[in-house]
N, C-alpha and C positions, 0 to 999 in steps of 0.2 A: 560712228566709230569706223574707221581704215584702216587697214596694216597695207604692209607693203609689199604684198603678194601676190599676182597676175590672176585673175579668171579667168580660165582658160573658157573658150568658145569657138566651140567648130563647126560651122556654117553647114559643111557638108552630114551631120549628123541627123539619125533620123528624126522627124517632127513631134515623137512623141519624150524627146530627151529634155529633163527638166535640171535645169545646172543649179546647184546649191551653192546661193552666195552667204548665205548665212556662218559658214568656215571663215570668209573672208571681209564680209562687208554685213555691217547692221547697224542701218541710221539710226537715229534718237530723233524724235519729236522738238522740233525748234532746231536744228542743224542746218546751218550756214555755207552754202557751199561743199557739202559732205562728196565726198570723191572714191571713187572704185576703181581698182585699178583691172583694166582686161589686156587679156590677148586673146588677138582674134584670129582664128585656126580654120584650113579647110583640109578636110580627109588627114588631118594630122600634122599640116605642113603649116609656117607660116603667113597669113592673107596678107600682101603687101595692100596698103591703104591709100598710098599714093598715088595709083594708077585711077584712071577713069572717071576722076572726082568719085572718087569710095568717100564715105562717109560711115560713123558710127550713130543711132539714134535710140532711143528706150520710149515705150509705152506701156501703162500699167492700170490698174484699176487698185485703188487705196483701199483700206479695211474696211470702210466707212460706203462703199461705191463711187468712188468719184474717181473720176477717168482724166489721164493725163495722157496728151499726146506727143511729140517731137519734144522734151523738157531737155533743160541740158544739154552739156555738149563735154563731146573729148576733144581731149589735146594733149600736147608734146612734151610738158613742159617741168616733169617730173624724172628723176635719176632715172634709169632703165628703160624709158618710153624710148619709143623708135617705129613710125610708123610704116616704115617699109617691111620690117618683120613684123608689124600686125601688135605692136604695145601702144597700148594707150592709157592716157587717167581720164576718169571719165566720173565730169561733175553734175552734180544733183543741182538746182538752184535753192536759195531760202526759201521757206517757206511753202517745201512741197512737204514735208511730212508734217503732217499735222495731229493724226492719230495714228497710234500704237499699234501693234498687234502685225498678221502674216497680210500682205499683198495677193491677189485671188491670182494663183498661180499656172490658171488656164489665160490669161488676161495680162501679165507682164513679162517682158519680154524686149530685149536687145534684138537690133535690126540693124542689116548693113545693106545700103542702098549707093547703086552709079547714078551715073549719066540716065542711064535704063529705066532703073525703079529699084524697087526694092531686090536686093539678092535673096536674103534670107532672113527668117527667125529664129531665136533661141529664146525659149521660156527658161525664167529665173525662179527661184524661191526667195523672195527678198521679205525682211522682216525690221519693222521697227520699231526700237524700244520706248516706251513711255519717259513722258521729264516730268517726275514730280515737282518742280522746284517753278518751272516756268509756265504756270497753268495756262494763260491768256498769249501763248505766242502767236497762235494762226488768230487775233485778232484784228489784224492789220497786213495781210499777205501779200506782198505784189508791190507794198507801197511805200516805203521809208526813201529807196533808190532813188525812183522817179522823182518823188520830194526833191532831195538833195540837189537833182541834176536839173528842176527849173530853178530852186535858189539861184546855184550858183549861174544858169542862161542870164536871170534878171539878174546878178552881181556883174556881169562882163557888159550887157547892155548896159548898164546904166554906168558903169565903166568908160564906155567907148563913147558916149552921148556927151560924161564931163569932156572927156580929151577932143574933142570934135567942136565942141563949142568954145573953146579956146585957141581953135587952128583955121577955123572957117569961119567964112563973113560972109553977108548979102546972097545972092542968089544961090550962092554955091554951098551956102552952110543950108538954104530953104529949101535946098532938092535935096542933100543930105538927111535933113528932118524928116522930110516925109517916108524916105528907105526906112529910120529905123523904128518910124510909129508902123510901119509893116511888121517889120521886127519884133518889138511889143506887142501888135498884134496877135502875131503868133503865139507869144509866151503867154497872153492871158487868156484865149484858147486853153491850152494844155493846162493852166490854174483850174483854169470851170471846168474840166474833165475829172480833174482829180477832187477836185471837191463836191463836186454831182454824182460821184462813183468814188466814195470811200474803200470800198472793200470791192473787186470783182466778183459778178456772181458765175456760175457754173457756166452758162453760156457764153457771156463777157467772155472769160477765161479762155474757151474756145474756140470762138471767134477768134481770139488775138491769135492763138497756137495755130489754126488756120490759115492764117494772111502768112506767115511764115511756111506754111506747107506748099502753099503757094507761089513762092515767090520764083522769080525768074532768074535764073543763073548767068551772070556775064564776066567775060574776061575784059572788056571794053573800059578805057577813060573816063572814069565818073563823072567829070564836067557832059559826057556825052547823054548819061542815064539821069532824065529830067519831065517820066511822064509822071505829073503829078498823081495821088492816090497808088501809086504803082511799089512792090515789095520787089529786091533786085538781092539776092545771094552773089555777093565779091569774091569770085572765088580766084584772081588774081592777086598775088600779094605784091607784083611789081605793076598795076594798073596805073597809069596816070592817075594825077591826086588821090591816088587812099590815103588816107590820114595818118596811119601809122603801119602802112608795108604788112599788114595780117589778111587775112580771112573772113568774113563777118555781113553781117544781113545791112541791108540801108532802106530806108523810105523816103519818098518824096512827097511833102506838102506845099499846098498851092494852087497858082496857076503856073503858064507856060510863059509869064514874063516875071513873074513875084515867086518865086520861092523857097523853099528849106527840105536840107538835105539832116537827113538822122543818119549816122552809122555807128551799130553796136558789131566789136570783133567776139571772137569766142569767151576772149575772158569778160565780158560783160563789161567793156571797157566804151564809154559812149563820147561820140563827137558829135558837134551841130555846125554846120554854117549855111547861109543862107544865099543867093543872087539875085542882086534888082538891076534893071536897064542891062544886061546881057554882063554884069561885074560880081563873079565872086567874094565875098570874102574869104577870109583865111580858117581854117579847122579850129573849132575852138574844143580841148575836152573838157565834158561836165561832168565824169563818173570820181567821185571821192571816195576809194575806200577807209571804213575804218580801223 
């Protein structure tokens, strides 16, 4: 549950100030993108967000003890946001509320971090309400998404394999073949992950939130940022080839002549494309909302 009211947070405030969002914000168990909206204050003024790569981030500890780190992400993209005066909406993902009841309010907490590290904390009282109705939601967390967005990788391969073997002959369709059993390759990888790890467990979960705490910030041409295993925060939205001009985390699988680029922007919006013998292909997205 959201209204459309600002929570106020002021960085400069002392560390034992605990901000009541339960006035303004109180998720429900099985919520989809549930969203809050802040403004983020220092000594009473408004924090412009735009300066020094500022970011907004949340970590908490659930009713249950399970620990979430860097979850969700704000953005711009609601009436009244403005993140030069420090408004933002700021989304929860699916499948982080799982059970009911108060969030351990030594332990959750809004965080605005530069270039630097982290500026400050602000402890929340966040609280979620029970869904009688949809018992079994957190039985599948993390996973519906990822589904969807290998379907549809294997709908555009096997896409581009008919249209190719109708345009190319002899050596030049045999060098082609072998690009896109790489290709395949990859996507049946990412099958045996998901099916070998039905449900993330606690550390899984961590690990993934991790590789993203870590990941490396560049303004640079994404054709440039090609070390395989390597996590890269875009934080250019006019970089050479970003996919779609935003913001948003990328990884690179492979090697240093065979690989696949990932990039997910803030709104959980996912492209893939791959390069073999030094030739790109083109951005393809695989995120399908419902």
């Amino acid at each position: 549950m959201a209204v459309n009211e600002y929570v106020e947070l002021d960085i400069l405030k002392p560390s034992t100030t605990l901000v009541d969002l339960t006035k303004n914000f109180q998720g429900r168990v099985g919520d989809s993108r549930a969203f809050c909206k802040l403004w983020i204050k220092a000594n009473g003024l408004p924090y412009d967000l735009t300066k020094d790569s500022r970011s907004v981030g949340f970590a908490g500890k659930d009713p249950v003890g399970d620990l979430y780190r860097a979850v969700g992400w704000a953005d711009t993209d609601q009436p009244g946001d403005n993140a030069q005066a420090g408004r933002v909406t700021y989304y929860f993902p699916g499948g982080m509320f799982k059970h009911g009841g108060d969030w351990d309010k030594d332990s959750t907490y809004f965080y605005v971090q530069d270039s630097k590290g982290t500026v400050s904390t602000v402890n929340v009282w966040l609280h979620v309400l029970p869904n009688m109705v949809e018992m079994g939601v957190n039985t599948t967390p993390y996973q519906s998404d990822m589904e969807k967005a290998v379907a549809d990788v294997q709908a555009k391969a096997d896409e581009v394999k008919a249209q190719l073997s109708s345009l190319l002959n002899g050596s030049a369709f045999t060098g082609m073949t072998s690009q896109l059993k790489a290709t395949q390759d990859t996507i049946d990888a990412y099958n045996a992950l998901i099916n070998s790890k039905q449900v993330p467990t606690t550390d899984q979960m961590q690990a993934y939130v991790n590789s993203f705490f870590n990941a490396e910030t560049s303004i640079a041409d994404l054709n440039t940022l090609v070390t395989p295993g390597k996590v890269y925060y875009v934080a250019n939205t006019s970089a050479s080839n970003n996919p779609n001009g935003k913001t948003g985390f990328m990884s690179v699988k492979g090697t240093s002549s065979s690989l696949v680029q990932i990039f997910v922007d803030g709104e959980a919006t996912e492209f893939i494309r791959s390069r073999f013998d030094n030739t790109w292909t083109a951005w393809r997205q695989t995120t399908q909302w419902n």
